[in-house]
C-alpha positions, 0 to 999 in steps of 0.5 A, a space after each residue: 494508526 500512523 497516517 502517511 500522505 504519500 505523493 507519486 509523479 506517475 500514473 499509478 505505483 503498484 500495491 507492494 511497491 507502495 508498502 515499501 516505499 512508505 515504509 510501512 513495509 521494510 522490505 518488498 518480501 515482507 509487502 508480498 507476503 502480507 498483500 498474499 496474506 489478506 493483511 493489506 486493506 485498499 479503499 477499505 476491502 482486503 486485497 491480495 493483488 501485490 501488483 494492483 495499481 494504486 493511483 491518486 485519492 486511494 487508500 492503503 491501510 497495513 500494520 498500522 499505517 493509514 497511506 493516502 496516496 495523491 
């Protein structure tokens, strides 16, 4: 597993754009489809809401990358 510490400015950054812009996902399609798939897990449950907010002190686990966003 790849951990990544992801810092945003803002309130929250939705789920697939988290996925891209970490790089943990090459394009928004490919996050999308996985969120869809079951294949993303936050705060350690499955999620297939793409547009969940995600704020400071989650975290994202996908295709082998551990994001904490803070």
């Amino acid at each position: 597993m790849k951990k990544l510490d992801i810092n945003i400015s803002t309130e929250f950054i939705k789920l697939d754009s988290l996925l891209k812009f970490s790089g943990a996902a090459e394009t928004g399609g490919m996050a999308k489809e996985a969120i869809q798939n079951g294949e993303v897990s936050f705060n350690g449950e499955i999620c297939t809401m793409r547009g969940k907010k995600v704020r400071s002190g989650d975290t994202v686990e996908f295709n082998g990358y551990i994001i904490n966003v803070n």
